[in-house]
C-alpha positions as CSV (number, residue, x, y, z in Angstrom):
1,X,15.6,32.0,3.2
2,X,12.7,30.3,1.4
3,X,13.5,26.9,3.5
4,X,11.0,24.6,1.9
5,X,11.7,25.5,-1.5
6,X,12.6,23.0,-3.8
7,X,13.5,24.7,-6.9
8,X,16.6,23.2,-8.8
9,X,16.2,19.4,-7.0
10,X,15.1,16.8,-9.1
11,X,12.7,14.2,-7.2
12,X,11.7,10.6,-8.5
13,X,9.2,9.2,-6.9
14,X,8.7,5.3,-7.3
15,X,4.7,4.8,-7.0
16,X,3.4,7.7,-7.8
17,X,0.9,6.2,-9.9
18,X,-0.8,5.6,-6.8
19,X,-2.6,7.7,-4.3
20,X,-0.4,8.2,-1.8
21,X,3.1,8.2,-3.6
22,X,1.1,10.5,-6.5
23,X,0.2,13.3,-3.9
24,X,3.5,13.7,-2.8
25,X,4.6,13.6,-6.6
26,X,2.2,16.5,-7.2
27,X,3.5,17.8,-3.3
28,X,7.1,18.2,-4.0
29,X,6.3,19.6,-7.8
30,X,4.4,22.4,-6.0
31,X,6.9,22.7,-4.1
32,X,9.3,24.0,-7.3
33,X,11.1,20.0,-7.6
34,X,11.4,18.5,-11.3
35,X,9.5,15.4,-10.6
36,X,10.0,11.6,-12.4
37,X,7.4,10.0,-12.0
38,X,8.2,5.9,-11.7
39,X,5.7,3.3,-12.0
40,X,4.3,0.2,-14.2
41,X,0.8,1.6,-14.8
42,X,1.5,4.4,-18.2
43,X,-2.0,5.3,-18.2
44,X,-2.3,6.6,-14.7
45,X,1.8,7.8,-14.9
46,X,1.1,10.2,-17.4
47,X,-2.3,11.2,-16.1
48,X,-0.1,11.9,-12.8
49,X,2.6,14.2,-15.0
50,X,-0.8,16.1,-16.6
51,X,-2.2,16.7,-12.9
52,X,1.3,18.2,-11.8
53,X,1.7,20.2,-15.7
54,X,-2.1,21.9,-15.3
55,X,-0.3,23.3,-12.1
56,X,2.9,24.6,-13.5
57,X,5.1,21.9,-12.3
58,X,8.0,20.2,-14.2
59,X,7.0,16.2,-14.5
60,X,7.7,13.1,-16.6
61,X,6.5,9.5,-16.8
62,X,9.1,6.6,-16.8
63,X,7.6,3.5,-16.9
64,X,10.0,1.0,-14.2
65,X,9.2,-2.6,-12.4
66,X,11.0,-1.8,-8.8
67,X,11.8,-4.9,-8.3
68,X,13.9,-5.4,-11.5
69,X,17.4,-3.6,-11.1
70,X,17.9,-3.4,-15.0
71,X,14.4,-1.7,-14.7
72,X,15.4,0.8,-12.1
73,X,18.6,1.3,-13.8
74,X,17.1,2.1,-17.6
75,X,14.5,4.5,-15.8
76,X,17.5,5.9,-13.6
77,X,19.1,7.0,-17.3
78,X,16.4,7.9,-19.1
79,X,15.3,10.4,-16.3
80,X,18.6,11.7,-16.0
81,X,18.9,12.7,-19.7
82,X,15.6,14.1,-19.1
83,X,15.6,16.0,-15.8
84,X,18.8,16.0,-14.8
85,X,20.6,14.0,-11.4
86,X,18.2,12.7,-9.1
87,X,18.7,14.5,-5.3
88,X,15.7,13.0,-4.0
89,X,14.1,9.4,-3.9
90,X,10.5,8.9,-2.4
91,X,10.0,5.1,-2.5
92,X,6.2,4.8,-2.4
93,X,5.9,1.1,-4.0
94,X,4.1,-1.2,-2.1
95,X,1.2,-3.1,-1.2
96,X,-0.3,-6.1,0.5
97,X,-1.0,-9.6,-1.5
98,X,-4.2,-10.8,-0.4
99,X,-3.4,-14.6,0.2
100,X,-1.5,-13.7,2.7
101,X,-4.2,-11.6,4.6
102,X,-4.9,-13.8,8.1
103,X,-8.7,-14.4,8.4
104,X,-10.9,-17.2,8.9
105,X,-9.6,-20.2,7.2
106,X,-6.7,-18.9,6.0
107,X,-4.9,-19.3,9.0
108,X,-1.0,-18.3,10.3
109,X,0.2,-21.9,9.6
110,X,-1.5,-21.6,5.4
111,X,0.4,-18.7,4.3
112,X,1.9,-19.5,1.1
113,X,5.7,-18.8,0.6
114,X,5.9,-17.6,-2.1
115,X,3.0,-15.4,-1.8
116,X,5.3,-14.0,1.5
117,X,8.3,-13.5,-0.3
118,X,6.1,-11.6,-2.8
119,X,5.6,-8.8,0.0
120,X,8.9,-9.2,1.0
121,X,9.9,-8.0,-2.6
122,X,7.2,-6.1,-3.6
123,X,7.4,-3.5,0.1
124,X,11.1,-4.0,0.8
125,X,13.2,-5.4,-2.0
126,X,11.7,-3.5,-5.1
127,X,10.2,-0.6,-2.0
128,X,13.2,0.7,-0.3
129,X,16.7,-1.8,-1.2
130,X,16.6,-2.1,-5.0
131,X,15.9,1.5,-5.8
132,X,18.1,2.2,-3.0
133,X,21.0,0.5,-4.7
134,X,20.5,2.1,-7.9
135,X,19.7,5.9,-7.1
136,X,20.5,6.4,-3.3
137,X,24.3,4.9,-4.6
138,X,24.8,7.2,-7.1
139,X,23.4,10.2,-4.8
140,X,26.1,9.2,-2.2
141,X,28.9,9.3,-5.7
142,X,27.6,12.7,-5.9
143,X,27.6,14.2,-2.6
144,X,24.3,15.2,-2.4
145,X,20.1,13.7,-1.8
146,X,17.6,13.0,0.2
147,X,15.9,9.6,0.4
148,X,12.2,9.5,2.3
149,X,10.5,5.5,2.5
150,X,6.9,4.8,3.3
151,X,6.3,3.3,6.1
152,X,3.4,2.0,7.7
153,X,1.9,2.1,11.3
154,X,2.1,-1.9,11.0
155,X,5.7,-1.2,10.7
156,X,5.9,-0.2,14.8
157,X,2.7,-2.3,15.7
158,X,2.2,-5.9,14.1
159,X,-1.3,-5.2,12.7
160,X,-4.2,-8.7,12.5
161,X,-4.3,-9.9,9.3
162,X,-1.7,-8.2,7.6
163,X,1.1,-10.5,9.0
164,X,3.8,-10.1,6.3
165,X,3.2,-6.9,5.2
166,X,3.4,-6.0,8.9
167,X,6.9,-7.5,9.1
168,X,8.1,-6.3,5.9
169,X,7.5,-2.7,6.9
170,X,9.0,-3.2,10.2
171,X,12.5,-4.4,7.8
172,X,12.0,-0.8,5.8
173,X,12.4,1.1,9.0
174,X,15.3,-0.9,9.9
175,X,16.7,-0.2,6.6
176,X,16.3,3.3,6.5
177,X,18.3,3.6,10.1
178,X,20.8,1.7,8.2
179,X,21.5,3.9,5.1
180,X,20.8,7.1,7.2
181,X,24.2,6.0,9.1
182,X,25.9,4.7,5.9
183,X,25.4,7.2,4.1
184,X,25.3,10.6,6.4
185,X,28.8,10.9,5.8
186,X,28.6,11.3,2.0
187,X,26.1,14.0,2.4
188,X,22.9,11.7,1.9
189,X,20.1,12.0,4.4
190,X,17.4,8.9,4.8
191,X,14.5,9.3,6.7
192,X,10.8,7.6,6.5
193,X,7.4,8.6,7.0
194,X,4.8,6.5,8.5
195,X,1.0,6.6,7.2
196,X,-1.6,6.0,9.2
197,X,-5.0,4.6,7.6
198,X,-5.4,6.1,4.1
199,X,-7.8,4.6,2.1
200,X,-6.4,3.3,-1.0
201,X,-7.1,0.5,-4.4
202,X,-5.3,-2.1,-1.7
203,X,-7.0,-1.9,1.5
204,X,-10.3,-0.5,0.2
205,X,-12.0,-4.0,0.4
206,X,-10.8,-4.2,4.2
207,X,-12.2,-0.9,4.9
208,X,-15.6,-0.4,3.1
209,X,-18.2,-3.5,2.3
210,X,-19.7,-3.4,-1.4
211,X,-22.6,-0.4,-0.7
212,X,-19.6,1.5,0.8
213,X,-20.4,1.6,4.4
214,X,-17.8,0.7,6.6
215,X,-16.3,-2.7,8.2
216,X,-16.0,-3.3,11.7
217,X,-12.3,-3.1,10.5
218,X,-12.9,0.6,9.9
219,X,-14.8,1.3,13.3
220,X,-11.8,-0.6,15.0
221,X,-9.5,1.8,13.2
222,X,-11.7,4.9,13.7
223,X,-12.2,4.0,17.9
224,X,-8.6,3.6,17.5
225,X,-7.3,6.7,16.1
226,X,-7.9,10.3,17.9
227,X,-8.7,11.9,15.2
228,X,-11.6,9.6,14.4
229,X,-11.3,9.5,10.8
230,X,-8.8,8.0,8.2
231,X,-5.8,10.6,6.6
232,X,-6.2,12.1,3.2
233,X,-3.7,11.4,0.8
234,X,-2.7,15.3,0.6
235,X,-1.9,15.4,5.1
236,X,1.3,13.6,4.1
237,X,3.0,16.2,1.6
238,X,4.1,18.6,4.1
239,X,5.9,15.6,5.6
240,X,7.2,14.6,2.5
241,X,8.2,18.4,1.1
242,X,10.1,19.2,4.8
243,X,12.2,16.0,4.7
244,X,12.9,16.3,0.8
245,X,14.3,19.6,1.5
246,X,18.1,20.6,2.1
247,X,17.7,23.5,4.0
248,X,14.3,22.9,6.2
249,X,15.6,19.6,7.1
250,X,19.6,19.2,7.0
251,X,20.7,17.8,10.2
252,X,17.4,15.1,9.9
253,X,18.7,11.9,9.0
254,X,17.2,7.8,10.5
255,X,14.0,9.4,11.5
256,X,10.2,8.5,11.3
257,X,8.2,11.1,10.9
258,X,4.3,9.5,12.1
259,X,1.2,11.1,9.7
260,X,-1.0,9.0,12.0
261,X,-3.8,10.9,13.5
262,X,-2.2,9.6,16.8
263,X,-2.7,6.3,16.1
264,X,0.3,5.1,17.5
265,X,-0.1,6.9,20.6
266,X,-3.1,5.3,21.8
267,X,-3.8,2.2,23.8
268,X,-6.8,2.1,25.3
């Protein structure tokens, strides 16, 4: 029994026009999954669907704002006429808005609202409930999927600077406990996976200065980590490709799976 095979599933994954949510596009593909890939930047979408074609995987660009429902919903169609039935959902959307980064003057007590309650519906609204509500629903009509949100280490850990994004991943990992026990009984596992620090377009200016050596941010994070070095965005497809499948991970359902380098398991 071939258990990580996902031949015959078809996987949307909401982000992939990033780096980490577009390795674990190109991930499950290799893995034998029809892939949608979701996202608002067409350029790099359908640069993502070439990189997963070159290899012999089955992909497709659909171009989708996740936190629009009547976005989600036209994507949700058009992929279906295209693919076939979604059975898996990697929500990979997210990011942190810089004004509300905590350092120096921009203190705690100057956070802007709305710039909070644009995390809030960038990483948990438009990242895990909206595109929950659309595909995850109709997964659970159909007996059948497997739905894997991305995490953070923040999520466990309140991280300095990062105050809201910190607190809206902490909501996705209490939202994923909650649909794992809502919908378990209509054959619909949830689960999450936690990065560790990859570098990526949104933290990149935390992590490196201008001539590309790194912060004291990133020495922090390296002393930090037990591995001593940050994740590559291809360390979180095995992750991704166990907990997508129906037969390697079946009875898995309201866990976090850590891609860390141990992160979390140190102290001092």
């Amino acid at each position: 029994m071939r258990i990580f095979d996902l031949s015959g599933e078809v996987a949307v994954v909401i982000g992939a026009t990033g780096a980490l949510g577009g390795a674990i596009a190109e991930g499950l593909a290799e893995a034998g999954a029809a892939v949608a890939v979701v996202g608002r930047n067409e350029e790099r979408g359908r640069a993502r669907v070439s990189a997963i074609e070159s290899r012999g995987g089955k992909a497709a660009f659909f171009s989708a704002d996740a936190v629009r429902r009547e976005s989600l919903h036209a994507a949700h169609e058009a992929i279906v006429k295209t693919l076939g039935a979604p059975t898996i959902l990697v929500n990979a959307a997210g990011g942190n808005d810089p004004k509300v980064t905590v350092v120096g003057d921009n203190t705690f007590d100057k956070i802007p609202l709305d710039a909070w309650r644009a995390n809030f519906d960038l990483n948990l609204v438009g990242g895990v409930l909206l595109p929950c509500q659309e595909f995850g629903a109709a997964m659970a009509e159909r007996g059948k999927g497997s739905i894997i949100n991305i995490a953070s280490v923040s999520a466990h850990l309140p991280l300095s600077r990062v105050v809201s994004y910190s607190a809206a991943k902490a909501a996705v990992l209490n939202l994923t406990m909650f649909l794992a026990r809502e919908w378990a009984p209509k054959g619909v596992r949830v689960n999450s996976i936690t990065p560790g620090f990859f570098p990526a377009e949104q933290n990149r200016k935390l992590l490196f200065k201008d001539d590309g050596s790194p912060t004291d941010r990133t020495r922090s994070i390296w002393a930090h980590t037990p591995m001593n070095r940050f994740g590559e965005a291809h360390e979180l497809v095995g992750a991704a490709v166990f907990l997508a499948s129906p037969k390697a991970s079946s009875f898995v359902t309201g866990t976090d799976i850590r891609v860390d380098g141990g992160f979390l398991c140190q102290t001092i």
